[in-house]
C-alpha positions in Angstrom: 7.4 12.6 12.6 5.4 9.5 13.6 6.6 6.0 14.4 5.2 3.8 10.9 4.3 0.3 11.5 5.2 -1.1 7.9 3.3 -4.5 7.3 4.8 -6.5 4.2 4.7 -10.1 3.6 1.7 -12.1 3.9 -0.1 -14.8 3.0 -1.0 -14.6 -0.7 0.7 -15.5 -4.1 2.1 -11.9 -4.3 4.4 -11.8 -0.9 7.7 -11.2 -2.8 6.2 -8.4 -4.7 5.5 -7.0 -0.9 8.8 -7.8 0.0 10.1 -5.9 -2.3 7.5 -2.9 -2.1 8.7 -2.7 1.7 12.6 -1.7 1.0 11.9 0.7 -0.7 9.1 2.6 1.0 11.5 2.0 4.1 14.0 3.4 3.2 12.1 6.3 1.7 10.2 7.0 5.2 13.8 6.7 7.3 14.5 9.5 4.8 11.6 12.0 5.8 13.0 11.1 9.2 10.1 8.8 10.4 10.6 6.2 12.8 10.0 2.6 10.9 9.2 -0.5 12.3 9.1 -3.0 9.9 6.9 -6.6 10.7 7.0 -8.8 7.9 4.2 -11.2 7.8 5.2 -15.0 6.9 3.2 -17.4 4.5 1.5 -18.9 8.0 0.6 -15.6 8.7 2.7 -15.2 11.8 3.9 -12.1 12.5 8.6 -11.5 12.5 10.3 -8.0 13.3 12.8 -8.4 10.8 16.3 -7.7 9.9 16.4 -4.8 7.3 20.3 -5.7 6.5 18.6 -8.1 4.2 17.9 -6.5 1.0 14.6 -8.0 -0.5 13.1 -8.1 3.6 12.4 -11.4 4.4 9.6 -12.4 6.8 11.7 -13.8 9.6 13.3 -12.5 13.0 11.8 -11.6 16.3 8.7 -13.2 16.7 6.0 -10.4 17.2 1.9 -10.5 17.7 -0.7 -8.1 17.8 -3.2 -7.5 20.3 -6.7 -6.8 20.1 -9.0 -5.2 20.5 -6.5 -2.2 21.5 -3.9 -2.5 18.7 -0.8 -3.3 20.9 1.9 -4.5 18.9 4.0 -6.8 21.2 7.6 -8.2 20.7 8.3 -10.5 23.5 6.7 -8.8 26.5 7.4 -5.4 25.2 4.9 -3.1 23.9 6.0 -1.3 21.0 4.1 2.1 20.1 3.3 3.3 16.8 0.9 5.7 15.7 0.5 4.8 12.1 0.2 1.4 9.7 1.4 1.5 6.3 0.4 -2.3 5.3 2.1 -2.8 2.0 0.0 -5.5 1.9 -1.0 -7.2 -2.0 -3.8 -9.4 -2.4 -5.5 -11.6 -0.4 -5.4 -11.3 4.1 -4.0 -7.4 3.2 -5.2 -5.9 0.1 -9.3 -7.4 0.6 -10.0 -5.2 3.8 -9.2 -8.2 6.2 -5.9 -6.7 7.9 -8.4 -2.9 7.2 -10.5 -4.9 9.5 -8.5 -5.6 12.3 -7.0 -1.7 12.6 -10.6 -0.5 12.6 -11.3 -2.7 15.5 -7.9 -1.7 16.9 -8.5 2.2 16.3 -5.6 3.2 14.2 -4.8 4.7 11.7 -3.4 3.3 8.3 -2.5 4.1 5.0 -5.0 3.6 2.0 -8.7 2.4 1.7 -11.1 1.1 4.2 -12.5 -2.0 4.2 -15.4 -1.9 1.6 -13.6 -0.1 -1.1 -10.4 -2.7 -0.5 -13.1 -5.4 -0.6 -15.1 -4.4 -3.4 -11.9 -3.6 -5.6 -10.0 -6.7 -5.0 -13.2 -8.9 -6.7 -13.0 -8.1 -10.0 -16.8 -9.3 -10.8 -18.3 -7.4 -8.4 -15.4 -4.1 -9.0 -16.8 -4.3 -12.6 -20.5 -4.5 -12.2 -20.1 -1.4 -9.6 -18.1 0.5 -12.2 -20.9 -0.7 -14.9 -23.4 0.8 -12.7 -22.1 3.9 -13.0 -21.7 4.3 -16.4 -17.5 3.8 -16.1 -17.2 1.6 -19.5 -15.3 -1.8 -18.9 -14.6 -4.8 -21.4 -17.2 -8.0 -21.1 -17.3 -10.4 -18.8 -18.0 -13.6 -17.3 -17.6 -15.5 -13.9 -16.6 -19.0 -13.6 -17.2 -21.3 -9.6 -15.2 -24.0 -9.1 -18.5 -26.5 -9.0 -19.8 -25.5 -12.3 -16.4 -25.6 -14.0 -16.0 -29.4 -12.7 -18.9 -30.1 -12.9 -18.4 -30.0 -17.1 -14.8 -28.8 -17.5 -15.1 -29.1 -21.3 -19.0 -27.5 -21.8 -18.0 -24.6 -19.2 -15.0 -23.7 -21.5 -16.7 -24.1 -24.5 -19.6 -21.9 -23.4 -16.8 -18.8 -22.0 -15.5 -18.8 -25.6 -19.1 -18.9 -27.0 -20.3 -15.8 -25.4 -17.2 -13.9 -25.4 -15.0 -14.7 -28.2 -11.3 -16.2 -28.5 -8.6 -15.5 -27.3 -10.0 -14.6 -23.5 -8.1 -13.4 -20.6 -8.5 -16.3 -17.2 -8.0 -14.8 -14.2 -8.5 -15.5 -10.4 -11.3 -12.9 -9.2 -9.4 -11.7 -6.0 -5.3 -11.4 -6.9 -3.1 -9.0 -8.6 0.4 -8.8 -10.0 -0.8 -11.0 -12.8 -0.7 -13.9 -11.0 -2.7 -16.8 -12.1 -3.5 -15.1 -15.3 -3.6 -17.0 -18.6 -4.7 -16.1 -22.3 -6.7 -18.5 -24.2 -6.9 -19.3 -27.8 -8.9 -22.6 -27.7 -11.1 -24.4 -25.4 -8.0 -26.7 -24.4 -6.5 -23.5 -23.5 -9.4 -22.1 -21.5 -9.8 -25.5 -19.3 -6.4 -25.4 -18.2 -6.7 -21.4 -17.9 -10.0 -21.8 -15.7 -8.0 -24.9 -13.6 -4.9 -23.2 -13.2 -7.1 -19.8 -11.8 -8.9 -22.3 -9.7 -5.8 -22.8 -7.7 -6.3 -19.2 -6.3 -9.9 -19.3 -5.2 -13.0 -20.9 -6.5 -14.0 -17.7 -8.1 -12.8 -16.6 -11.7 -13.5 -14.2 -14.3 -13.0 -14.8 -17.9 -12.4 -11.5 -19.5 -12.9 -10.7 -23.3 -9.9 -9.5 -25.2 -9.0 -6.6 -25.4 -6.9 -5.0 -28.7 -5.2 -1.8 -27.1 -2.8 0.0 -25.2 -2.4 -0.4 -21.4 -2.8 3.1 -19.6 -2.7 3.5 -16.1 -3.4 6.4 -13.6 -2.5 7.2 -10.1 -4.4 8.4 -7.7 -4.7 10.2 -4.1 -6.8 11.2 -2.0 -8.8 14.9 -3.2 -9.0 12.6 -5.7 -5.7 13.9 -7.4 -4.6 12.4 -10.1 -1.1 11.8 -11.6 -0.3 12.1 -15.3 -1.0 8.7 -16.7 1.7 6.2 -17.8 1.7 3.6 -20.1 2.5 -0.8 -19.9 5.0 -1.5 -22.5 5.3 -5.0 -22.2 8.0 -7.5 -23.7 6.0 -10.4 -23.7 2.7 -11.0 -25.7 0.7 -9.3 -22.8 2.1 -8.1 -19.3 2.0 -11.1 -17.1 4.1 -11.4 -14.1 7.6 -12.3 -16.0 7.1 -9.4 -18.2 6.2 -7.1 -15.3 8.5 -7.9 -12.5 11.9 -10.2 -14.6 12.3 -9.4 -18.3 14.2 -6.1 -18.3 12.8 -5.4 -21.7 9.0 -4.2 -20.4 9.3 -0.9 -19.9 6.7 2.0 -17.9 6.2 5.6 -19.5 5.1 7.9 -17.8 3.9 10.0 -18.6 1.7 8.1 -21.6 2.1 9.5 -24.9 -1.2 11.2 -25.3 -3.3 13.8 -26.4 -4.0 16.3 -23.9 -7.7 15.8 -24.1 -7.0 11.9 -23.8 -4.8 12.8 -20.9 -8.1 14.8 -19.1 -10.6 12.1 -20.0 -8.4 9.1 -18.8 -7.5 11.3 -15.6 -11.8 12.3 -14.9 -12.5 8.4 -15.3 -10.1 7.4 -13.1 -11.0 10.0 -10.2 -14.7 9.0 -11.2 -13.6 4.9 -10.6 -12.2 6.2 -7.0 -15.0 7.6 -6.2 -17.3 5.1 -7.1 -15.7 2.4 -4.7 -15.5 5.2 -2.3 -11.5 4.8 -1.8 -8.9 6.7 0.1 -5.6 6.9 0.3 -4.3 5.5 -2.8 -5.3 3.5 -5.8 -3.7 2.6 -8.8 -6.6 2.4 -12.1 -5.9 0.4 -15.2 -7.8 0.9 -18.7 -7.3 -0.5 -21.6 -7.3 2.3 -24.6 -8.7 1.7 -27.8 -8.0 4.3 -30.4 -10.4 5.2 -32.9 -13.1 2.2 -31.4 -14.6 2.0 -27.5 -12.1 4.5 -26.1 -10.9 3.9 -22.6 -11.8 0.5 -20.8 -11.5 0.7 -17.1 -9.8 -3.0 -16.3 -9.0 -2.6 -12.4 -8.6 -0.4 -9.6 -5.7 -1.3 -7.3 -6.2 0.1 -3.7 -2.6 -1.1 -2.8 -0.3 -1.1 -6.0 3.2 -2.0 -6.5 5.8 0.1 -4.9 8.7 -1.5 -6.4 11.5 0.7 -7.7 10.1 -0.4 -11.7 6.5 0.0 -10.4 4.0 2.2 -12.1 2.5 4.1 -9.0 5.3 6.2 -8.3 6.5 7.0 -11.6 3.8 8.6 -12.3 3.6 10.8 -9.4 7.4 11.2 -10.1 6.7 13.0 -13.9 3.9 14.9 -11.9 6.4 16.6 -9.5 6.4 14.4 -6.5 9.1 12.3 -5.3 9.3 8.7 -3.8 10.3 9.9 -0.7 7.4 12.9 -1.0 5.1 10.2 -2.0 5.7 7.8 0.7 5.7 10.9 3.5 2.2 12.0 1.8 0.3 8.9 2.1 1.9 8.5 6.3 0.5 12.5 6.4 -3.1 11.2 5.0 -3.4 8.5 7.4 -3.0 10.3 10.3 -5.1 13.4 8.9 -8.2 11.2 8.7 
């Protein structure tokens, strides 16, 4: 079995998601008897071996640092080995190919994509205009900077709504777990959308809407792909209260489907893997649109949620494969590569 450095934390809007993520795939790698050693990463980015009696992890404890360019991870002026990095990372400084980055330089291994694929699949503009390249339909789009938007908060709006229709979905072009997400109805709407967005990069997309079910797939490295689930949300659309805090949003997996619907979702989403050229792991979400444009691809998630409600390993879970076989499986295609 190998000694896991589990990386959770960090510095973007999503580090409770990772906090959460982290207990679980813990606990599931103690369980296929690998040794764990868990860093949590604070919101200053410095770098805790922390207590896993607290139950979600929190990024606090022994202060630790890694070394470079040989990887050492020390803990006071011990060296502590470890032979793989699972960096249950989300978002920016761990889900972008920044912490890929520094274990390429350091020679190790670690679970999920490399750096370009994480890089290009984290900016949504650029994820989409790949995926329109190669033929992998997606809904309309448009990009928003910071200077042009404040520059002319009011024309920039009314210009979005213009070319795309109302409502559209505001979104920061590099975070996940809904954060930072709005809908718009009006141009009111859309300039505090755009502002709000803002507050997570001066990059946004603005995003037409899109009438039709939520269908996600999960896939691993061959590429395999799970059966797909589907987003029931609670709330108008599945932002982050309706995802991770009202009880009422519910995943199914797997997705209520034609079988032939089931086989063209599942070839879109090994073709969208490909395309970015990932490994490991991603999570891809479409939008389906029965009896009009079919699926949408919306996003490719290099490192989804791993929480106990997450989608991810549901869906392996109605194809046959456990948490705890999951979590061993992705450790086992880290060190294979």
């Amino acid at each position: 079995m190998s000694r896991v450095l589990l990386l959770f934390g960090g510095r973007s809007a999503e580090h409770e998601v990772s906090c959460v993520s982290a207990v679980a795939i813990y606990d599931a790698l103690v369980e296929a008897d690998h040794r764990v050693i868990p860093i949590g990463i604070d919101r200053d980015g410095a770098w805790w071996v922390v207590d896993t009696g607290h139950r979600p992890f929190r990024a606090e404890g022994r202060p630790a640092a890694l070394r470079l360019p040989d990887g050492r991870l020390l803990v006071g002026d011990d060296a502590v080995n470890y032979d793989v990095v699972f960096p249950v990372l989300h978002g920016p400084y761990g889900e972008d190919g920044t912490i890929q980055g520094v274990f390429e330089i350091a020679g190790k291994p670690y679970v999920g994509c490399g750096v370009l694929p994480s890089a290009l699949a984290m900016d949504k503009d650029i994820a989409k205009s790949a995926f329109e390249s190669a033929g992998i339909p997606t809904s309309r789009w448009r990009v928003v900077r910071g200077p042009e938007y404040r520059q002319d908060p009011g024309g920039t709006a009314a210009s979005v709504l213009k070319e795309l229709g109302s409502p559209v979905f505001v979104k920061p072009a590099e975070l996940g777990s809904s954060v930072g997400i709005s809908k718009a109805e009006n141009a009111a709407e859309a300039m505090r959308a755009i502002a709000l967005a803002l507050r997570y990069g001066e990059k946004v997309v603005v995003e037409e809407f899109i009438s039709g079910r939520e269908i996600e797939v999960a896939v691993l490295d061959g590429p395999r792909t799970a059966l797909p689930g589907e987003v029931h949300s609670a709330g108008d659309w599945y932002d982050y209260a309706s995802k991770y805090e009202d009880e009422r949003s519910d995943f199914e997996a797997p997705a209520r489907l034609p079988e032939q619907r089931m086989a063209e979702v599942r070839a879109l989403a090994a073709r969208a893997f490909e395309t970015l050229e990932c490994r490991g792991l991603a999570r891809i979400d479409f939008f389906y649109v029965e009896g009009g444009r079919g699926f949408l691809i919306n996003e490719v998630n290099t490192m989804p949620g791993f929480t106990p409600i997450s989608g991810f390993p549901k869906m392996w879970a109605a194809t046959g494969m456990t948490y705890a076989e999951l979590c061993n499986e992705l450790v086992n295609l880290a060190t294979a590569n």
